[in-house]
C-alpha positions as CSV (number, residue, x, y, z in Angstrom):
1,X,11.9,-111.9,-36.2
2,X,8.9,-111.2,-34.2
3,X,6.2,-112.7,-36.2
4,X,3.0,-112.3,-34.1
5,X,3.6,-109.3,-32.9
6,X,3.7,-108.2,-36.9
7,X,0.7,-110.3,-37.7
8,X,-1.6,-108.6,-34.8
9,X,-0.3,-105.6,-36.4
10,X,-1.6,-106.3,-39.7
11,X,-4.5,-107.9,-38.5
12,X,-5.6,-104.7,-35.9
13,X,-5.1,-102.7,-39.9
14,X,-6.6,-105.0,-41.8
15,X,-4.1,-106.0,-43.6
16,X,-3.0,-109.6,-42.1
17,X,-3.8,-110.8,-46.4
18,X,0.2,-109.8,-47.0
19,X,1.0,-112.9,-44.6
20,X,-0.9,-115.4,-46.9
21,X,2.2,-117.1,-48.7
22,X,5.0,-116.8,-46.1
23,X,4.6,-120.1,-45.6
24,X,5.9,-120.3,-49.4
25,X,9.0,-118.1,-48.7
26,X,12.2,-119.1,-48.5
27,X,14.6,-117.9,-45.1
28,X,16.4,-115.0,-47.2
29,X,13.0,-113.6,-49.0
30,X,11.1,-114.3,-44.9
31,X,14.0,-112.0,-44.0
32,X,13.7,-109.6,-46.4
33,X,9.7,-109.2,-46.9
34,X,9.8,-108.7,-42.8
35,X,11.8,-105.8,-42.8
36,X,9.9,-104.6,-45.8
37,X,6.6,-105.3,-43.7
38,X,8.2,-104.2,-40.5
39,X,8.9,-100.6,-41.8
40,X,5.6,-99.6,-43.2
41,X,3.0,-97.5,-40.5
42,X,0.2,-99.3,-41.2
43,X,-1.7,-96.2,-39.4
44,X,-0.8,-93.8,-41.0
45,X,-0.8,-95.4,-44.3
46,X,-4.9,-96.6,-43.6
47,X,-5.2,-92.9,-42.3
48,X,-4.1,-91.7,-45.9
49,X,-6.5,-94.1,-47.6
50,X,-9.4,-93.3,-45.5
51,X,-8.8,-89.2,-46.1
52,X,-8.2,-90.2,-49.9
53,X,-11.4,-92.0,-50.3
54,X,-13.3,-89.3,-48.2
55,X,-12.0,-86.7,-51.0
56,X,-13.2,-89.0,-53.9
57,X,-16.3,-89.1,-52.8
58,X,-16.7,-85.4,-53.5
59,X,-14.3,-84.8,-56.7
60,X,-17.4,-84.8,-58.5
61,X,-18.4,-81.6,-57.1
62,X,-17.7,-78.7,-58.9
63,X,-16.0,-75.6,-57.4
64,X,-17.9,-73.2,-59.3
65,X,-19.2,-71.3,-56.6
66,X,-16.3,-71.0,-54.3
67,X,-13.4,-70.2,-57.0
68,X,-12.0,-66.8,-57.7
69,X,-9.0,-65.8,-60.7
70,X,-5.7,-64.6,-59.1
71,X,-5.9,-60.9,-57.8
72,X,-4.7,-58.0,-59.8
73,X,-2.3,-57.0,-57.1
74,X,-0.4,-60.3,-57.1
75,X,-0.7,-61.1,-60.8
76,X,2.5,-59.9,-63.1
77,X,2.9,-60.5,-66.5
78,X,5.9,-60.2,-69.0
79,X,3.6,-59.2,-71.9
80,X,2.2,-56.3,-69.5
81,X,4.9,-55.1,-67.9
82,X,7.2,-51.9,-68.8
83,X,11.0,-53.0,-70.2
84,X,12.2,-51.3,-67.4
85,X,10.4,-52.6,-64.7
86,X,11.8,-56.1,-65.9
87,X,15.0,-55.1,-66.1
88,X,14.8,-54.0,-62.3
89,X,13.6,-57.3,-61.5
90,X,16.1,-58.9,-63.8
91,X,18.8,-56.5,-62.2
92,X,17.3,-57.9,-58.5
93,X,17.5,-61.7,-59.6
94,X,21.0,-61.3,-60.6
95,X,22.1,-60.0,-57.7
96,X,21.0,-62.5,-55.2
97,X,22.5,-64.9,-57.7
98,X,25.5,-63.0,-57.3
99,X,25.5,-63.3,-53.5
100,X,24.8,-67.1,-53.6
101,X,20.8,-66.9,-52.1
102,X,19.6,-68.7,-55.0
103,X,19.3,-72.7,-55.4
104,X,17.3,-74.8,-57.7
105,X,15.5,-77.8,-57.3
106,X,14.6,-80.2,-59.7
107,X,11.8,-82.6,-59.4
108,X,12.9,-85.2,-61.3
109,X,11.5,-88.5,-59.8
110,X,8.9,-90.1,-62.7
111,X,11.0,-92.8,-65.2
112,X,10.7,-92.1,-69.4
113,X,7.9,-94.5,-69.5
114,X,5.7,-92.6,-71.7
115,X,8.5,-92.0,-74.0
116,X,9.5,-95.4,-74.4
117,X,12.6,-95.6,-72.6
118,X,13.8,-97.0,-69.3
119,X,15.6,-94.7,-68.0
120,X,14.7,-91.3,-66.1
121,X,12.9,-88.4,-68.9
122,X,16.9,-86.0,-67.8
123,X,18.8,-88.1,-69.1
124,X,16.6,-88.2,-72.9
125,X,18.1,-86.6,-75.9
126,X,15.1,-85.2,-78.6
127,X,17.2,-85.0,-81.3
128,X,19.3,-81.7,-80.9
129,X,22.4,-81.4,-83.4
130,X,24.2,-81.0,-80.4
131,X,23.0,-84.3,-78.8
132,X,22.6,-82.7,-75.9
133,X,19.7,-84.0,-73.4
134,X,17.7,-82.2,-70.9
135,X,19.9,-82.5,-68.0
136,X,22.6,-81.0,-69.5
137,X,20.9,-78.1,-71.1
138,X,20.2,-77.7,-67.6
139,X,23.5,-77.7,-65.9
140,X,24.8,-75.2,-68.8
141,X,21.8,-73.1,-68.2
142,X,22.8,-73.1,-64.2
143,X,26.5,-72.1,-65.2
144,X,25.7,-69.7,-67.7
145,X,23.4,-67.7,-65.3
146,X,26.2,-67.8,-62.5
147,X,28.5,-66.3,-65.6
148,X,25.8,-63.7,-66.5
149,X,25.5,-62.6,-62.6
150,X,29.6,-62.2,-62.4
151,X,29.2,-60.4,-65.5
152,X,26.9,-57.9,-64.5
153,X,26.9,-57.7,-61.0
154,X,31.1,-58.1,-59.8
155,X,30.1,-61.6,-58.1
156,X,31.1,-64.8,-58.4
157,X,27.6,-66.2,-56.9
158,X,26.7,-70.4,-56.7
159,X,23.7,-72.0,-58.0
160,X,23.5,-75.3,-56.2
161,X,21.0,-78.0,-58.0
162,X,18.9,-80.3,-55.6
163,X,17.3,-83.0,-57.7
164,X,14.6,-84.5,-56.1
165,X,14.7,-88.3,-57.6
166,X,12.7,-91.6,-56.6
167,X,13.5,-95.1,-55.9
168,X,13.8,-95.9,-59.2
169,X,16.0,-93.4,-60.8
170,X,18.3,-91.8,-57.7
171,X,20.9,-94.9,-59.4
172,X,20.9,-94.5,-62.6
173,X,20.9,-90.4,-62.6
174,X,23.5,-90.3,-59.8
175,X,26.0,-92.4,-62.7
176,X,24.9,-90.2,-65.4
177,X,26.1,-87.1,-63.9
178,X,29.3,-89.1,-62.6
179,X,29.7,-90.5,-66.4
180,X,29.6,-86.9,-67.8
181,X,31.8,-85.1,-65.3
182,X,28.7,-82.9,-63.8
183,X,29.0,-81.0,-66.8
184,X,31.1,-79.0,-65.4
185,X,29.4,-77.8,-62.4
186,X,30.9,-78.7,-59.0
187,X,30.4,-82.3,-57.6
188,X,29.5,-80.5,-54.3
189,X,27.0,-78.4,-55.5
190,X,25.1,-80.9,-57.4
191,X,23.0,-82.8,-54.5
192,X,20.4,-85.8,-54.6
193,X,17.9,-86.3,-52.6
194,X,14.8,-89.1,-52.7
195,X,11.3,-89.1,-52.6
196,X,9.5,-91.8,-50.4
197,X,7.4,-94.4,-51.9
198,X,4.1,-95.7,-50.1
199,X,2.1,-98.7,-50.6
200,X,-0.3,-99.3,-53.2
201,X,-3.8,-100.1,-52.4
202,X,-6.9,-101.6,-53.5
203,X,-10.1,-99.7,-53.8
204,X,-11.3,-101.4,-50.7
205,X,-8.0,-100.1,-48.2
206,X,-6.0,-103.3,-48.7
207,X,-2.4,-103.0,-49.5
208,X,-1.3,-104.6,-52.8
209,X,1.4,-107.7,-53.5
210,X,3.7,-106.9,-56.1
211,X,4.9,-110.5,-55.5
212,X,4.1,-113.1,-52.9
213,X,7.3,-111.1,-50.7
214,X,6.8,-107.2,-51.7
215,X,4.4,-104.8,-51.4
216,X,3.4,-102.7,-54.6
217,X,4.6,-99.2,-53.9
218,X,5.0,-96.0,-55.7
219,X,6.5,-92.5,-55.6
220,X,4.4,-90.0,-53.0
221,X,4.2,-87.4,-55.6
222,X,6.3,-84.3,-56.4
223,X,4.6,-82.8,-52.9
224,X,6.8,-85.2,-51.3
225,X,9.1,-83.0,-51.4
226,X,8.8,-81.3,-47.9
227,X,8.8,-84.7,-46.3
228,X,11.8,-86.0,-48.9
229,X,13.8,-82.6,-47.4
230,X,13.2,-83.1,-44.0
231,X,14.2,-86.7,-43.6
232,X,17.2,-86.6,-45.8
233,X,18.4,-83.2,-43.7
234,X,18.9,-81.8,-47.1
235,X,17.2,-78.6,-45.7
236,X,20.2,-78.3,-43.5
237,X,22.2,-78.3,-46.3
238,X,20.0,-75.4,-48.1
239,X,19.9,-73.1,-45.0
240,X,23.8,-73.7,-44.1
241,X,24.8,-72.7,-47.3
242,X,22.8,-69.2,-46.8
243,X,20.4,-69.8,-49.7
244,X,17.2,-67.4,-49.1
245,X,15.2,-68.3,-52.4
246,X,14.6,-71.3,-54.0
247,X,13.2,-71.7,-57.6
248,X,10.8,-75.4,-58.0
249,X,10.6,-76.8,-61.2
250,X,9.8,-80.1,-63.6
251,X,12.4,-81.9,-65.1
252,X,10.5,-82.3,-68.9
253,X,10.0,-78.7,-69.9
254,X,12.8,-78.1,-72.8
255,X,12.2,-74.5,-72.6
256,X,13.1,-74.1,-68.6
257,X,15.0,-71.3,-67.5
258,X,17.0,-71.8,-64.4
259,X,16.9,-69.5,-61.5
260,X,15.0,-67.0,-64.0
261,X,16.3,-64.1,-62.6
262,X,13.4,-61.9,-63.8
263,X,10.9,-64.5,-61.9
264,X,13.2,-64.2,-59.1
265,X,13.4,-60.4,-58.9
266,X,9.8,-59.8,-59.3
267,X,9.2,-62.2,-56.5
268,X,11.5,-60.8,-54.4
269,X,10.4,-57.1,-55.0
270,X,6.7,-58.2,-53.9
271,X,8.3,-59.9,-50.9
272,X,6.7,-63.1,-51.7
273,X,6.8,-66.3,-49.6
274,X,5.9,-68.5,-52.6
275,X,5.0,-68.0,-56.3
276,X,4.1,-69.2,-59.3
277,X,4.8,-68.8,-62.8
278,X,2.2,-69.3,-65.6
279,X,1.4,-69.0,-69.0
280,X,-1.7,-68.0,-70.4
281,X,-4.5,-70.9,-71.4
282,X,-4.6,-70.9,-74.8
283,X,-8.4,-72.3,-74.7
284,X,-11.1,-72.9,-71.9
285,X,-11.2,-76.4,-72.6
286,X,-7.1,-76.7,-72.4
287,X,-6.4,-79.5,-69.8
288,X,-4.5,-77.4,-67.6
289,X,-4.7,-76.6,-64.0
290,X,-5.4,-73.2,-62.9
291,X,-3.7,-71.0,-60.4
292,X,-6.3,-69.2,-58.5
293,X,-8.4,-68.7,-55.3
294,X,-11.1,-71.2,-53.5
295,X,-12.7,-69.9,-50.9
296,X,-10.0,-67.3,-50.2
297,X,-7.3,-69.9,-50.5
298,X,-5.0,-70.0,-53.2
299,X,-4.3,-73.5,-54.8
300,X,-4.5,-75.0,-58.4
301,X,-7.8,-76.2,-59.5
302,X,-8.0,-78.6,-62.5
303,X,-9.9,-78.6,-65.5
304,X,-12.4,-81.7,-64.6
305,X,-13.3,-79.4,-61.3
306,X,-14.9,-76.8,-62.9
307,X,-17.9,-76.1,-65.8
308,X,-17.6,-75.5,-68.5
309,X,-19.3,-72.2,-68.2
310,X,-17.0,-70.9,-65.8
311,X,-13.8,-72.1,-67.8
312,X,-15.3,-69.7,-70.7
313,X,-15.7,-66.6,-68.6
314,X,-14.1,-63.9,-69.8
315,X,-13.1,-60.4,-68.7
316,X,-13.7,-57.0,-70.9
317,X,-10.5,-57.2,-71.7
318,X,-11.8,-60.5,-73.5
319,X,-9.0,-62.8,-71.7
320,X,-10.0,-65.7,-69.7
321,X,-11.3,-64.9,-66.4
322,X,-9.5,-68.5,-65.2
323,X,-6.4,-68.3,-67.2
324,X,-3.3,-68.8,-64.9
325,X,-1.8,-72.0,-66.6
326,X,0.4,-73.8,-64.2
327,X,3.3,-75.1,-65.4
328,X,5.3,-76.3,-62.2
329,X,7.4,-74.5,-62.0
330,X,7.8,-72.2,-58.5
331,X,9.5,-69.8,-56.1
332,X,10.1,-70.3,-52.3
333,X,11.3,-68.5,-49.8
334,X,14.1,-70.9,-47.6
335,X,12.0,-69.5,-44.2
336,X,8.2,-70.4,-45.7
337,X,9.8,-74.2,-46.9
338,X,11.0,-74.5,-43.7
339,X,8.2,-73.3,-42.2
340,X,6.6,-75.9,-44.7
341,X,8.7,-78.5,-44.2
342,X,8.9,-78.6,-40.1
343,X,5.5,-77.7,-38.8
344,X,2.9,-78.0,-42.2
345,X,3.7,-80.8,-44.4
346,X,1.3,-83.3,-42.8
347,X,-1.3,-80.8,-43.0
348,X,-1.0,-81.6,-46.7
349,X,-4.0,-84.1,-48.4
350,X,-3.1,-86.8,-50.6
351,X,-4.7,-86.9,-53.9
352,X,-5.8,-90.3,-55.9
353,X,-4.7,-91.6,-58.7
354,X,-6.9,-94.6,-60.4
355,X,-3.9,-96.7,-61.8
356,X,-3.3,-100.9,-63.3
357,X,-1.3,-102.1,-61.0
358,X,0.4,-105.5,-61.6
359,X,0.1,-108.0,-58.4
360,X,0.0,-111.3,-57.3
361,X,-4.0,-112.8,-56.7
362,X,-5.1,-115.1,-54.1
363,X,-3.8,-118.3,-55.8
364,X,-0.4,-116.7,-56.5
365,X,-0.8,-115.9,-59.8
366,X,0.7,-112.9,-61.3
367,X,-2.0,-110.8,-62.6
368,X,-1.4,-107.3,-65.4
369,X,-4.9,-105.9,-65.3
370,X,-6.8,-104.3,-68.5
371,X,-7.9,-101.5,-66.3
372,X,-7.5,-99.8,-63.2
373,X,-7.6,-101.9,-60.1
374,X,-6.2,-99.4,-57.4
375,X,-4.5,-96.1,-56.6
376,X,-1.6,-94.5,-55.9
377,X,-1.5,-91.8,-53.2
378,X,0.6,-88.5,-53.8
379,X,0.7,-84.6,-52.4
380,X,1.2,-82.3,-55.4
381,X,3.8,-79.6,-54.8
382,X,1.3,-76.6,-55.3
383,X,-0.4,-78.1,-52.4
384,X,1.2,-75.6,-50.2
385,X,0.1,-72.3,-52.1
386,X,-2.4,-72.5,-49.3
387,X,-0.2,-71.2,-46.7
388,X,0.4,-68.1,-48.8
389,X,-1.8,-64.9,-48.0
390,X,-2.5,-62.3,-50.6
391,X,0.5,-60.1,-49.1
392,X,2.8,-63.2,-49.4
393,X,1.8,-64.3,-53.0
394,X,3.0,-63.9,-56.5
395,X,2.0,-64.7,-59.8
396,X,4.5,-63.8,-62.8
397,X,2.7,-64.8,-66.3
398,X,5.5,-65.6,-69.5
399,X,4.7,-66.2,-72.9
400,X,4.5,-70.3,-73.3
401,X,6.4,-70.4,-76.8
402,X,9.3,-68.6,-74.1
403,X,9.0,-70.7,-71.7
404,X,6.9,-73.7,-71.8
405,X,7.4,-77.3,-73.9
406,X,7.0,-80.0,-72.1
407,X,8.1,-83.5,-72.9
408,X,5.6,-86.4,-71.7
409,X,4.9,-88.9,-74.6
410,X,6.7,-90.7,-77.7
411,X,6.6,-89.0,-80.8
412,X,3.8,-91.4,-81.7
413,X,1.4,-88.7,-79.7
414,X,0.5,-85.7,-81.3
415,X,2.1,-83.3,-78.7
416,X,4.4,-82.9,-76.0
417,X,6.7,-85.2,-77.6
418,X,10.2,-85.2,-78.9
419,X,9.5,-82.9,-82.0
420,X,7.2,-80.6,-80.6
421,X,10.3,-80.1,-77.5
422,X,13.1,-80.1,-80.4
423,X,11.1,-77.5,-82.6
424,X,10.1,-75.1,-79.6
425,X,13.8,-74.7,-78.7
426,X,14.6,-74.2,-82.4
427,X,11.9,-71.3,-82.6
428,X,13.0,-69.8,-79.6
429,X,17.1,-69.9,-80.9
430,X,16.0,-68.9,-84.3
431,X,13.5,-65.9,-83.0
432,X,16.8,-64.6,-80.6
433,X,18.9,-64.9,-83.4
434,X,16.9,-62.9,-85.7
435,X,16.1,-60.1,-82.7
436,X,19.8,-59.7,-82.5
437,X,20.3,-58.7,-86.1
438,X,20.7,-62.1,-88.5
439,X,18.6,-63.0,-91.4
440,X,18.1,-67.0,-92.3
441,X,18.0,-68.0,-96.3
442,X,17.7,-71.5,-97.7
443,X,20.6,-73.1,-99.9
444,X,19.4,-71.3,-102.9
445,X,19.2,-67.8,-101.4
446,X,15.6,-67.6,-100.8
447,X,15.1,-65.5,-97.4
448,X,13.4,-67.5,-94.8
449,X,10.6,-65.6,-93.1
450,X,11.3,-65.0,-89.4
451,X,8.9,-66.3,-87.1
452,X,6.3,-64.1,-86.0
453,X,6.6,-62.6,-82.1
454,X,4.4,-64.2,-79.7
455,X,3.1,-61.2,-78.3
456,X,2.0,-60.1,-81.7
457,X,0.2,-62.8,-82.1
458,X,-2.2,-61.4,-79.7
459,X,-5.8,-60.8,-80.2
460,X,-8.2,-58.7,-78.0
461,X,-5.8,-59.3,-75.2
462,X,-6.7,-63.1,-75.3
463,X,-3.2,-65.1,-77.1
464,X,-5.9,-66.6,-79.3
465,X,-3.2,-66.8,-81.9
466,X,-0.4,-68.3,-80.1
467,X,-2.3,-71.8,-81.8
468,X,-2.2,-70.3,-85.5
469,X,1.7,-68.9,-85.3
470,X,2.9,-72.4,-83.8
471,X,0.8,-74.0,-86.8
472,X,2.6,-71.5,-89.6
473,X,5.7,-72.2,-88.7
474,X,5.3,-76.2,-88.2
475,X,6.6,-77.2,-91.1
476,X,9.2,-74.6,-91.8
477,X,11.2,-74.7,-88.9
478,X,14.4,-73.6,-88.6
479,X,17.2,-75.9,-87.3
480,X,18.7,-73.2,-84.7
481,X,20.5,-74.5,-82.0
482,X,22.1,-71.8,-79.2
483,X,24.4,-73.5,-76.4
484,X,23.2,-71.8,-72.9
485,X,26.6,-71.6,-73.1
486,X,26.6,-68.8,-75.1
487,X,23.2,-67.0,-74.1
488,X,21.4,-67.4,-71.1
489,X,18.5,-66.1,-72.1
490,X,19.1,-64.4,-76.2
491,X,21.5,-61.5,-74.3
492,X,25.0,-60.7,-76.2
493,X,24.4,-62.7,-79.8
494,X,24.6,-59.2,-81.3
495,X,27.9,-59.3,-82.0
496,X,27.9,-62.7,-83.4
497,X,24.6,-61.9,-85.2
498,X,24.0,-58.5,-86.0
499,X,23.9,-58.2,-90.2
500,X,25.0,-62.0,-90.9
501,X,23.1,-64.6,-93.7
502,X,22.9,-68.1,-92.2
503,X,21.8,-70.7,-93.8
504,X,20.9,-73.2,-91.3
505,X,21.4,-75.8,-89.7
506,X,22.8,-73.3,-87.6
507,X,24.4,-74.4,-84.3
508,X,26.3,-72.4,-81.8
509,X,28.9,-73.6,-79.6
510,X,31.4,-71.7,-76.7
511,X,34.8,-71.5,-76.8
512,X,34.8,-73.8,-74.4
513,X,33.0,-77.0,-75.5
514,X,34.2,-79.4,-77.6
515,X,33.3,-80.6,-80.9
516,X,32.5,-77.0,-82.7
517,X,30.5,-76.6,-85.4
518,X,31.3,-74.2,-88.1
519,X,28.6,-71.3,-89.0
520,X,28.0,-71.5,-92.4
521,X,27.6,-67.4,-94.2
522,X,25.0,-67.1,-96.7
């Protein structure tokens, strides 16, 4: 070990306090925190802070002034588009699944901690009759779709699924998948990948102790992506296997459709480098981030970065001028990533987040602090909508109770939780059974009302009703479970529904999984 030449190191960044108890170490945890020590770029990490600090200093300015909604020329919507314009995008997203262009990739790094549990938010179960948790809804949604594309296009096409995972769950979600046999897709084309972690500091630049022999570090964000992909040569891997688009997305939204061919197709029909899908806000004080233009540039903007004023603007149309909910959820090209990933990424700011972060003090002493006492440095994924021009740039706008429930806290919060996940799936099961045909009654013959459709719900073109339907149907909902297995997206239950009485729990299985349930007739 080369000692001094580590501490004049430290000392030239300011940052010779993580020597202070090596005198305390033993050989093995010397050996250990050097390597640790000996692998961090002090520069670069300072040269983060200092940019993160600069930024800070001006978050409290508002954006007003410079901020523009998302052109009419790039904006498409499901709710305002002609059935058969959908179906040709639907018809184009199938294809190139067919032809094996398409790949997914999951960001899946963050642990359940919000939820309770302590283990990664995939591997969580909210209470489906089929027990099934979010990764596996996943992996059946990836295989039906490659089904649906043989189906209707003659080709026998492969999704592959990149999941982008972090220190702390790369281990535990590698075993799960082993555990469960993949379910059922191929080992091969299910890849994992890690984020990098950087140090922790204090709101004066120094790095934080986790102990008196590691340094405090956390995830770079789900915009460490592009730097994740370029170290681990998993973009190789995409571009040998001839993949052309790539659809982004969060691991905690129930609702999530893989690969949406429709997303996919319309992208690809506007020749997009990079897009977004969105939902409508539902209100101008939602906390949501907004897709839109800053000073010509498209990025998200948050809530806390604008007035309120200009979050209530409103077109004649009486929608929200700044309405372009992000959701995380994204397309790429596989030449603009790796344009991304090999010339822009460190072009790419890192944003600050205020968090308590446990260390060691000056005496040694482990110390849990009551409120924030540093920050974490990240690059947001959206960070590279930027590089997009108006010709490259696409914006495709789906109905939220479709295709939006996201899962962040314990059921002890009075949203995003476990219930409002379960139920969302159950209205969307129930609302495709009853399209295709069936009618739902309770044990005693009464007909249960079918829940109303979202676009009906619709007000003066704002969804200011979307609110009201979810609330009317709250405490009547229908236990309607659909395996992807079965329906991709609600296509061919006509057979299996059209003129039937269920009485539900109703719970639909393929011929292929285990453990059927029978459908109970009303």
């Amino acid at each position: 070990m080369d000692l001094e030449s580590l501490r004049a190191d430290l000392e030239a960044n300011n940052q010779a306090h993580l020597l202070q108890f090596w005198d305390e170490l033993s050989s093995q945890e010397k050996e250990t925190f050097y390597d640790d020590l000996k692998n961090i770029d002090y520069e670069e990490v300072t040269g983060f802070f200092k940019q993160c600090t600069h930024d800070l200093e001006h978050a409290q300015e508002k954006v007003d002034d410079h901020l523009e909604p998302v052109p009419s020329n790039v904006l498409g919507s499901v709710t305002r588009t002609s059935p058969d314009l959908i179906k040709e995008y639907e018809l184009e997203g199938l294809k190139q699944v067919g032809e094996g262009h398409v790949g997914v990739l999951l960001l899946a790094g963050g642990q359940g901690t919000r939820l309770g549990v302590p283990y990664p938010k995939g591997m969580y179960d909210v209470g489906l009759p089929s027990g099934k948790t979010l990764y596996q809804l996943q992996a059946e949604r990836i295989l039906a779709l490659q089904n649906l594309a043989k189906a209707r296009m003659g080709k026998d096409g492969v999704v592959p699924w990149y999941i982008m995972t972090s220190q702390h769950t790369k281990g535990s979600t590698q075993q799960f998948f082993d555990k469960n046999n993949h379910f059922g897709l191929k080992p091969e084309n299910l890849v994992l990948l890690q984020q990098y972690m950087l140090p922790c500091m204090t709101f004066d630049g120094k790095i934080i102790l986790e102990n008196k022999h590691k340094v405090a570090r956390a995830p770079d964000g789900n915009g460490g992506l592009y730097r994740a992909l370029r170290k681990s040569g998993i973009l190789d891997d995409i571009l040998k296997r001839g993949i052309k688009y790539l659809h982004v997305y969060c691991v905690d939204n129930i609702l999530v459709k893989m690969a949406d061919p429709v997303f996919l197709g319309f992208c690809v029909k506007k020749k997009a480098c990079c897009g977004a899908k969105v939902v409508e806000k539902t209100a101008p004080t939602e906390a949501v981030g907004v897709v839109c233009k800053v000073d010509g540039v498209y990025q998200v903007v948050e809530y806390s970065e604008i007035t309120l004023k200009t979050a209530e603007r409103r077109n004649s149309d009486g929608r929200l001028t700044f309405n372009a909910g992000n959701i995380c959820n994204h397309f790429f090209t596989t030449e603009f990533l790796k344009s991304v990933v090999l010339e822009k990424e460190k072009l790419l700011k890192h944003h600050v987040a205020k968090k308590k972060i446990a260390h060691v003090d000056s005496t040694g002493q482990l110390v849990k602090p009551a409120k924030p006492n540093g920050i974490k440095m990240e690059k947001f994924i959206f960070d590279v909508f930027q590089f997009a021009r108006d010709s490259d740039f696409a914006v495709w706008e789906v109905l939220r109770e479709d295709e939006f429930s996201p899962l962040k806290n314990a059921d002890t919060a009075p949203k995003d939780n476990p219930t409002t996940s379960r139920h969302a799936l159950f209205n969307l099961h129930t609302r495709w059974i009853t399209k295709a045909g069936a009618k739902f009654f309770t044990d005693d013959g009464e007909r249960i009302p079918d829940i109303p459709s979202p676009k009906s719900e619709t007000k003066n073109g704002t969804n200011s009703g979307v609110d009201k339907s979810q609330r009317d149907v709250e405490d009547a909902v229908v236990e309607c479970e659909i395996s992807p297995l079965v329906s991709y997206f609600g296509e061919g239950l006509e057979e299996i529904a059209n003129g039937k009485k269920f009485i539900p729990p109703l719970v639909l299985y393929s011929s292929s999984e285990k453990n059927q349930s029978t459908i109970t007739n009303a």
